[in-house]
C-alpha positions as CSV (number, residue, x, y, z in Angstrom):
1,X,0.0,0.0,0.0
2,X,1.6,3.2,-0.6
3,X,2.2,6.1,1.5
4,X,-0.9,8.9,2.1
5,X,1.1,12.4,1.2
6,X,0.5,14.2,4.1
7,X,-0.7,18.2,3.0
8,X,-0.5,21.0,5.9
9,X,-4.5,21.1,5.2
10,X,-4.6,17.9,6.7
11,X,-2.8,18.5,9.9
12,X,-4.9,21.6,10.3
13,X,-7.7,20.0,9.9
14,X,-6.9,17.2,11.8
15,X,-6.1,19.7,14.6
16,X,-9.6,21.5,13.8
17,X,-11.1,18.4,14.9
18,X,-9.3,17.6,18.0
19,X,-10.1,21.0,19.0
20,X,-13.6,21.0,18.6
21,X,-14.5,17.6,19.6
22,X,-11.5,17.9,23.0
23,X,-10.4,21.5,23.5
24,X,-7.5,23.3,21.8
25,X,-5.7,21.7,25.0
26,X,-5.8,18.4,23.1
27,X,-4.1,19.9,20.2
28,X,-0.9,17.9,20.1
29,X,1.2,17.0,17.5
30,X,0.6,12.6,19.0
31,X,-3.1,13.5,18.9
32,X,-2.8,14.8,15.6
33,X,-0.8,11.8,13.7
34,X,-2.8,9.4,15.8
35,X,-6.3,11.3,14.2
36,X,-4.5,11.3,10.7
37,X,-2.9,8.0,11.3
38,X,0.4,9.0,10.3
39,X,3.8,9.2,12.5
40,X,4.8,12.3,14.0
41,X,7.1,13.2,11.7
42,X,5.1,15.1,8.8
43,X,3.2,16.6,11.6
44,X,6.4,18.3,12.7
45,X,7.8,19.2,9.0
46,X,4.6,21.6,8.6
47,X,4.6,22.6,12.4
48,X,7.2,24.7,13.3
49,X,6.1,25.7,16.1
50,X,2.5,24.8,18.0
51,X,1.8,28.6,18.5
52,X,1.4,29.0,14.2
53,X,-0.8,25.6,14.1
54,X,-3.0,27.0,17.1
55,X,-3.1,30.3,15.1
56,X,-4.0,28.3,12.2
57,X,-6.7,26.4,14.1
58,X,-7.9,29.9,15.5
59,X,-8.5,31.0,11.8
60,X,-10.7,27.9,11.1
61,X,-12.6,28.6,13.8
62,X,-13.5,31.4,13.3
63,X,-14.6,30.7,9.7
64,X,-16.7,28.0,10.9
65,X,-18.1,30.7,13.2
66,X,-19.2,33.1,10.9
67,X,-20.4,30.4,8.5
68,X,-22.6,29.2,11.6
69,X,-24.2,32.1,13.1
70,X,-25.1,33.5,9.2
71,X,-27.0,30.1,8.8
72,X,-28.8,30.2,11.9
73,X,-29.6,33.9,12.0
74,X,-33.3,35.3,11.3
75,X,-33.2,38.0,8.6
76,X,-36.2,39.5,10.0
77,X,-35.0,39.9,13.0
78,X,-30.6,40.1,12.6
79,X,-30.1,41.5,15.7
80,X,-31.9,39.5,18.1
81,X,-31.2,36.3,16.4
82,X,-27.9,36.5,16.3
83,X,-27.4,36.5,19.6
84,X,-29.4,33.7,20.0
85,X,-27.1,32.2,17.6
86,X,-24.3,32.5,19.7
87,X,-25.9,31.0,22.4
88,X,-26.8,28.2,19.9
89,X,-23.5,27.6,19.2
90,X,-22.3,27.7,22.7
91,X,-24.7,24.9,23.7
92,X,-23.7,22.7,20.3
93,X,-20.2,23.8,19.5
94,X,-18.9,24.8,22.9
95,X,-15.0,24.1,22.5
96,X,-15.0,25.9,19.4
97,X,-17.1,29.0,21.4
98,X,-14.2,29.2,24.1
99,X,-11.8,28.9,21.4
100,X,-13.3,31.7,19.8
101,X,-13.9,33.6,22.9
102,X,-10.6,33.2,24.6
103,X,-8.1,33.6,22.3
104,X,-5.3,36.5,22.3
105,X,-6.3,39.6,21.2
106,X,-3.8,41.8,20.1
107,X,-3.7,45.6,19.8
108,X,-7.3,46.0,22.5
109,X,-6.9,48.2,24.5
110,X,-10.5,49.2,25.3
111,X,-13.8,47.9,24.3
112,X,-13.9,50.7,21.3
113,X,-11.2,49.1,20.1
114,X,-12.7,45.6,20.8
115,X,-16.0,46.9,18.7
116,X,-14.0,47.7,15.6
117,X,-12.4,44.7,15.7
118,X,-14.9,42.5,16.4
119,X,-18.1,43.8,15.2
120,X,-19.3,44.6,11.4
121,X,-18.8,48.1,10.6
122,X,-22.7,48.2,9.1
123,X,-24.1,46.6,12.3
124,X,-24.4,49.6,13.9
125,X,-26.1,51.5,10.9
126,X,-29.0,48.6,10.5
127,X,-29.5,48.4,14.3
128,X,-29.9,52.3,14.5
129,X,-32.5,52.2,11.4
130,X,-34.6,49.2,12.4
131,X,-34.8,50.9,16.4
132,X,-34.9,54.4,14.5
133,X,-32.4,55.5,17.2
134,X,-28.6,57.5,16.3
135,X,-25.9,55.0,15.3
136,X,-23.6,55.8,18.5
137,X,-26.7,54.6,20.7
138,X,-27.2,51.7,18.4
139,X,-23.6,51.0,18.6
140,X,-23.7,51.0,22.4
141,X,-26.6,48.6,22.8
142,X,-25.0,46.3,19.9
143,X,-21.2,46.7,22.1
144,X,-23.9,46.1,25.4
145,X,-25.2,42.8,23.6
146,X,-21.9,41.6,22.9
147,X,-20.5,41.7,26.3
148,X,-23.6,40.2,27.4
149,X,-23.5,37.4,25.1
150,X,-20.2,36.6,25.5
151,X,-20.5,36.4,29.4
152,X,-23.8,34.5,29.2
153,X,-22.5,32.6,26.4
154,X,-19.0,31.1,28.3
155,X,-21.3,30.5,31.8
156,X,-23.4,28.7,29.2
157,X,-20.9,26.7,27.4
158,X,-19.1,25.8,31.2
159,X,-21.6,24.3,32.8
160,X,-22.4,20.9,33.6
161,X,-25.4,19.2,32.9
162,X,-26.2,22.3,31.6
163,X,-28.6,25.6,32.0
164,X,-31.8,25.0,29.9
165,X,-31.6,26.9,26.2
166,X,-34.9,28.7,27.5
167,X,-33.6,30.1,31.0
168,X,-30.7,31.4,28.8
169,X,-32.5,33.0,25.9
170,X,-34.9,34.3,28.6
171,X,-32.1,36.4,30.2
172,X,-30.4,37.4,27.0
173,X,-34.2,39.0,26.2
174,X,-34.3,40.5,29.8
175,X,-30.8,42.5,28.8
176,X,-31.7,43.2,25.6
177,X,-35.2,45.2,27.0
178,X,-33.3,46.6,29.6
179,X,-30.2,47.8,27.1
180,X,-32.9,49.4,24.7
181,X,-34.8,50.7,27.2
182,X,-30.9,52.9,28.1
183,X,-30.8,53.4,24.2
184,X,-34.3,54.7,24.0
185,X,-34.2,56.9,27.0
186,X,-30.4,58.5,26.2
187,X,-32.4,59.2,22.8
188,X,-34.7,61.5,23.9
């Protein structure tokens, strides 16, 4: 039988897997050649160091991210469902979720700067039209949201056997009244 040619895709993918099924913890280069079923040794040729495979793995996640929450999302209603959608995935996904929520951020040093780097630019703009409220109020309930979501999000994703979908959408609502209800009253 001859030898599978092991690609860089592979390993990342490989690691992808391990990381969403065990934790970017489990991301080792044994783990890896044992999922690909390979030696160690054309791990290590495309790994030069576990920091750029991690980063790698980072990337992927994140695509898989955005791909997720744009198929789950409501187009009737994008703002609310979207943060359900996160919640979603924290309940279904919820290695990948702490992966995405815990990684490094570089260059934030204050939650303006976490906004431009995390949210869409246009967010703002559609949120502020559909609420018909100024765009710096919208982007302050969206930035509110996101903290929110986040926090409620990892407790979510944590727990053990779990917080019921419905207690947690329930809350997120709660904030989201009480957030608007700030938006609308700084309006006036």
């Amino acid at each position: 039988m001859p030898k599978q040619r092991i690609t860089k895709e592979m390993v990342v993918d490989a690691a992808f897997e391990i990381a969403r099924s065990s934790g970017m913890e489990q991301v080792m280069v044994k783990n890896i050649a044992d999922k690909i079923g390979c030696s160690v040794q054309p791990i290590y040729s495309y790994c030069k160091n576990m920091d750029g495979l991690r980063q790698d793995v980072i990337e992927q996640v994140n695509h898989f991210i955005q791909e997720y929450v744009v198929s789950h999302i409501n187009k009737d209603d994008l703002f609310r469902s979207t943060g359900k959608s996160y919640i979603r995935l924290a309940q279904e996904e919820p290695h990948l979720f702490r992966i995405f929520i815990l990684h490094q951020r570089e260059g934030i040093s204050s939650l303006n700067d976490l906004y431009q780097a995390e949210a869409n630019p246009h967010t703002a703009e559609v949120i502020a039209k559909e609420l018909n409220i100024n765009v710096e109020r919208a982007k302050q309930l969206h930035l509110n949201m996101l903290i929110y979501t986040i926090g409620i999000g990892t407790i979510f994703s944590v727990t053990t056997p779990g917080i019921s979908t419905d207690e947690i959408y329930t809350q997120q609502e709660v904030a989201y009244e009480a957030f608007l209800k700030q938006a609308l009253r700084n309006e006036e």
